[in-house]
Each structure stands twice: as C-alpha cells, then as structure tokens.
N, C-alpha and C positions, 0 to 999 in steps of 0.2 A: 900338614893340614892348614887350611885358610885361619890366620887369626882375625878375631873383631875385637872390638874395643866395649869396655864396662865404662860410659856415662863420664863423669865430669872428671874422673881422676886419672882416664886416659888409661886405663890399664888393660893390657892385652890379652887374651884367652884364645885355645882353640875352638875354631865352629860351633864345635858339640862338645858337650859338657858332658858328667859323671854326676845322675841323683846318686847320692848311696844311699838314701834310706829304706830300700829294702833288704841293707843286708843287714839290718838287724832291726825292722819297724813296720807293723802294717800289713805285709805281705807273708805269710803263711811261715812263720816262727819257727816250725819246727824243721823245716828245709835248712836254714841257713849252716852254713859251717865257712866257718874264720877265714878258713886258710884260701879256700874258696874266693870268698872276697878280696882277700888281700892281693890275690892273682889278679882278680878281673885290675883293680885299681893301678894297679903298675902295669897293666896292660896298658888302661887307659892313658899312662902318662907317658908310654913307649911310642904311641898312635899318633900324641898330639891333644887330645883331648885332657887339656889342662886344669877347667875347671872343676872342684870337686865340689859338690854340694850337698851339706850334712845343715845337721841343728842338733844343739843340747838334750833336745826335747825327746832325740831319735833314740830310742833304746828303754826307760832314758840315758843317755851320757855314753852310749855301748859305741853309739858309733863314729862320735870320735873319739873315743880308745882305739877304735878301731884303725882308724886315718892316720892318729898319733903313730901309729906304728910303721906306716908308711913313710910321713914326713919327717919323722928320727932322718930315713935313708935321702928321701930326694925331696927335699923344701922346696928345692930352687926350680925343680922340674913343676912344681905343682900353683897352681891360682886356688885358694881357699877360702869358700863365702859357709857362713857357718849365721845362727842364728840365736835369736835371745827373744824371750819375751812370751815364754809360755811353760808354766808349770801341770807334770802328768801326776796326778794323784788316784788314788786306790780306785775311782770309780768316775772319776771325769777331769780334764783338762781345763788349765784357768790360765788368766792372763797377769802378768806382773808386770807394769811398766813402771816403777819404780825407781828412781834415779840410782839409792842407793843398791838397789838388787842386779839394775845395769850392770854396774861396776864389778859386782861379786860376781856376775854370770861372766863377763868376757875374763877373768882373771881363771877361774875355772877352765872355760873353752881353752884357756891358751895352755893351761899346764896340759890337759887331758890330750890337746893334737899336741903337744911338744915343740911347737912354735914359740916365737917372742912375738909373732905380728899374724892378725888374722887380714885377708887381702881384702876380705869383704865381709861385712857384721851386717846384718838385718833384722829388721824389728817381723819379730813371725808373726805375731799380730797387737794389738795396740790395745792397750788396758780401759776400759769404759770408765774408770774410777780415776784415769790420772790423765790429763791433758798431753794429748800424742805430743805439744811441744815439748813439755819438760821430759817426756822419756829419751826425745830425737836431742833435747840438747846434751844430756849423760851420753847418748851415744858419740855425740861430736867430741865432749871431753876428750872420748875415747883417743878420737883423730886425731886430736892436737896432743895428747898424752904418748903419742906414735904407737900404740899399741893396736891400732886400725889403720889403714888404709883407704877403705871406702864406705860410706853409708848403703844398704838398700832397704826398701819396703816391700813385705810381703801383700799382694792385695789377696783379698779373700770375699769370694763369689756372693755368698747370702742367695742366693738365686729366688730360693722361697718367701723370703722378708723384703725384698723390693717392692717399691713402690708402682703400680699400676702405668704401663707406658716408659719407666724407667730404665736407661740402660744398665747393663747389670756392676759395671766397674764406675758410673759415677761416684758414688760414696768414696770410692777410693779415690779418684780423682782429686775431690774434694781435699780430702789428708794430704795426699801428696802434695797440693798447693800451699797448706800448710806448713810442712816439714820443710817445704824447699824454703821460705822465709826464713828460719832458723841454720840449717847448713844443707849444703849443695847434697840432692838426691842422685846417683851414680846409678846405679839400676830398682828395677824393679821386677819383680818376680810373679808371674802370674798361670792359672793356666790358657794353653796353646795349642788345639790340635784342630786337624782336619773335623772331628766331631764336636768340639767346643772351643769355636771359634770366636766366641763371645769377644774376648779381649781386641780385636781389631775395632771396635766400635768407638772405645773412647783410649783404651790404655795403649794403646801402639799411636795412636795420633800425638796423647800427650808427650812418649818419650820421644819421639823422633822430632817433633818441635824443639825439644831442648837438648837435642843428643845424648838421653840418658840412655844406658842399657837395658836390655829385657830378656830377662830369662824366661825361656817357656819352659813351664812343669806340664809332668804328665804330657806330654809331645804325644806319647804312643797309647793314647786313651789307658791308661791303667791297662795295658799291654794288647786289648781289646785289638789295636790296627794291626796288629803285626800278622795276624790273622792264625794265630796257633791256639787260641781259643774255642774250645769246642762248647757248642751253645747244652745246657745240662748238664755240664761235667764235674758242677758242683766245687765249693772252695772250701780249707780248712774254715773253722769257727773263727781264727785271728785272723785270716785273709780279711782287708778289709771289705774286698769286690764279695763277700759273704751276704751282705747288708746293701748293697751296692743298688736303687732299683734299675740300673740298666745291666745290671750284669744275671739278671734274673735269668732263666732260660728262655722265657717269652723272648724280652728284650735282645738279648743277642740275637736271637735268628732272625729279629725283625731289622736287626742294625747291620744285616751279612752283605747285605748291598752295597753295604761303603768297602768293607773289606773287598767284593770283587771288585770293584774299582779301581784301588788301587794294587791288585794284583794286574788288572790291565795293562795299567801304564807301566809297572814294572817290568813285564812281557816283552815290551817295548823296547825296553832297555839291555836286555840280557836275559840269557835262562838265570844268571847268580844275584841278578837282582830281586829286592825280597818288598813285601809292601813295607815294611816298616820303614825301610831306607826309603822309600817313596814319600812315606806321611812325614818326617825328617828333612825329607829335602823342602817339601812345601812349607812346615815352618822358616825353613831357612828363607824362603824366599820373600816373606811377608816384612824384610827389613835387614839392613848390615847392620845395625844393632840387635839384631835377635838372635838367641844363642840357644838352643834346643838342650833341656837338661834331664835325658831319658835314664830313669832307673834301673840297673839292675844289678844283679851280683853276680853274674855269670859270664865268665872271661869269652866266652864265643860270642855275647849278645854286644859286650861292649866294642868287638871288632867289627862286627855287621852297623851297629849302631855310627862306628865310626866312619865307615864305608860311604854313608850319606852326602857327607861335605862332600864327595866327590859326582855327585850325582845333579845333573841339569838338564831341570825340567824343561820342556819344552812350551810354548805358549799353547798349544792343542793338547798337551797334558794339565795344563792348571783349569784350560776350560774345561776339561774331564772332570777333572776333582771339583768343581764350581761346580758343575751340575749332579754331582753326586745327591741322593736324598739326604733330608734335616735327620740329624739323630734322633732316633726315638728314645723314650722315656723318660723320667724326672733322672735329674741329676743330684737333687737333694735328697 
C-alpha cells in the first residue's frame, strides 16, 4: 500500500487507516465480539494499513485493551495515534485538559496498549476551563519525556453554535494557531467525506500550508456511502446513527442520490468495485497528506476498505462526484 507521512515528525503510515472505535463504542454494542475484531486489526496490518486509531475514551478504555492485545504481537508492524482529553461519565461526557490528568492519561494509554511509546497522542478535545496552551504543553512534555512521538488535534464541528456566515472549522483553526506557538502540530484529525465535506474550506488549506497531516474521520459517512444502508431499517438504541437526524428514514432516502453516484463511478471501474472504495479514494485525493481513517470491525470491510488506495479516480469521475446533490439534513 501507498505510504503518506503524519506532519512535522515525518512519520510514515499506510493510505488508509483503521477507526477502531466501533468495535467496542457507539455503533450498536451488542454485535461486537472480541475475537472478531482482533481478526479485522491484524488484517489490517497484514494489507498495510498501518494506522490504528483508538482513544481512552472508546469503551471506556475497552478498546485499547483491545489493541493492547494486538501490539503485545506486532508493535513494529503498527502506527498508533490514541487520544486523551475527555472524560465518559454515567450520563454525559466532559473535558479534562489538565496538565496533571495529561500525564496520568498517557501513562494509562501506554500500559493498557502495551506499548512504551504511543506514535501519535491527540488532544480529543480541549477543556474550556484550562487554556489549550497549558494542556498542549503537558502534551509536549510528553514528547520530549519520549513517551510520544507526535502531537495531533482533534477539531470538532459545532455546526449548530457557529457564527452566522462562518466557516465551520475556523474556531479550530484559530486553536491550531495556538498550539502550533507552543510545539509543532503533526496532524490533525477531522471529518472527511463525500457528504461532509466541510473540512476543505479552512482545515486542508491550513494543514497543507505547513505539511501537517490530516486524518479523515467518518470517510464513509457513519457507513451511510458504502451504500448497504437500508433507508427505515431502524438502529439498535446505542447505535449512535439511532439519534442521527440524517440517518432518519426520511433522510436517507433523500440522501440515496449520492450513494448512486458513486455506485456509478465504481461501475466504471469493475463489477468488484464497491461505492465505498469510490468515496475512499475521493478522500484520498483531496491531498498526500490525507489519510482516510474508516471504521469498522469486520475483517471483510477492512479488506474492501483497504482495496481503495488502489483505486484512481479519473478527472470525469471527480466531476461526477462534484456534481453530486448537497446532503440533506442537519448533521447536529
């Protein structure tokens, strides 16, 4: 598989990355089984798809126990960005940027994967009560303590709470300028698809000015593109797409138009080509620093998923998808 590079610290990864957090967070709880996921992951690192991308927060803490269990076996085969900076409690999720809580989260992260060094530490999101600097400098301690390898920042949309005419990743921006004053920003984590393409506005211009990395979340619309979504098919109660307003039954059938579209272009390409690897390869193209980091737990999805990097688009397939319809419905 094609590698790219993660931002200032030059460190290399496959194409396409590995979300885990569905195989123990968010996505329909009671499906998961262990052994399951631990297949898809060493699939993934069989394929080339090196980056694994977890948080403390995922489970909580389940899934990297989970990972830990993999990188016992193959450390060296794996890129590991893991995350700090938000606490789940009986009835809502908070933020703790906290110099001293820093330090205790990454020394946990490290025992729980089994690691001595995590490859990439990210602030998941930034405490309103403690100035993003002092959290970003505990992070850096981290750095120079060699117990990290790279900084990133997770941005997070607010879509609702924006300001009238605003784009939707300024506020992050803003941070980012910040944290880069204190120590060098290596990637940044946002989401990225064909339906929420928001992030090309301000956050891909920023990282590619300064060769940081960019991780796209949710690539595959909270699995919406891949087009195996049946519009009313209803989701468990911990699914998050449960609560979702685009994943309503309204909304999906209104949003079925993106999905033939890129069943088109994949048509194009192969009867084995699937729209997911379609919407995949269009992140990919939006930048050689972008690294598409699609969820799932299921060893066949990570193989199709990883099938992508291999796939190029044509310039009369991206003006397909360009002209595709705006996605319907709120996203908040």
């Amino acid at each position: 598989m094609e590698r790219r590079t993660i931002g200032a610290a030059a460190l290399a990864v496959g194409a396409v990355g590995l979300g885990c957090m569905p195989m123990s967070w968010a996505y329909s709880t009671s499906r998961q089984r262990g052994e399951d996921s631990l297949r898809a992951v060493h699939r993934a690192l069989d394929l080339g798809s090196t980056l694994l991308d977890t948080a403390d927060m995922y489970g909580p803490f389940t899934n990297e126990l989970l990972l830990g269990r993999v990188l016992k076996q193959r450390r060296g085969d794996a890129f590991v960005s893991t995350k700090v900076g938000l606490l789940v409690g009986d009835q809502h999720i908070v933020a703790n940027g906290r110099p001293g809580y820093v330090r205790r989260a990454c020394d946990a992260s490290l025992r729980r994967l089994q690691t001595d060094v995590i490859d990439l530490y990210q602030l998941h999101r930034a405490d309103p009560e403690i100035p993003v600097e002092e959290t970003w400098g505990a992070m850096a301690e981290l750095v120079r303590a060699g117990k990290v390898r790279a900084l990133g920042l997770c941005a997070v949309g607010a879509r609702s709470a924006r300001r009238p005419g605003a784009r939707l990743h300024d506020a992050t921006v803003r941070q980012l300028e910040r944290v880069q004053q204190v120590f060098p920003v290596s990637a940044v984590e946002a989401e990225l698809s064909v339906w929420s393409p928001e992030a090309r506005e301000a956050l891909l211009p920023w990282c590619a000015a300064r060769g940081v990395g960019f991780l796209a979340a949710m690539p595959l619309g909270n699995g919406f593109l891949t087009g195996t979504l049946t519009p009313g098919e209803g989701f468990e109660a911990d699914d998050v797409r449960a609560r979702h307003p685009r994943f309503t039954a309204e909304m999906m059938a209104a949003n079925q138009p993106i999905v033939a579209g890129l069943r088109r272009v994949a048509r194009r390409h192969g009867e084995d080509v699937t729209p997911a690897q379609v919407a995949l390869a269009w992140v990919l193209t939006q930048g050689g620093q972008v690294i598409p980091v699609p969820g799932t737990k299921q060893e066949r999805w990570v193989a199709e998923n990883a099938g992508a990097a291999d796939l190029c688009l044509t310039e009369a397939d991206l003006a397909e998808i360009a002209d595709l319809p705006a996605a319907q419905g709120s996203w908040d």
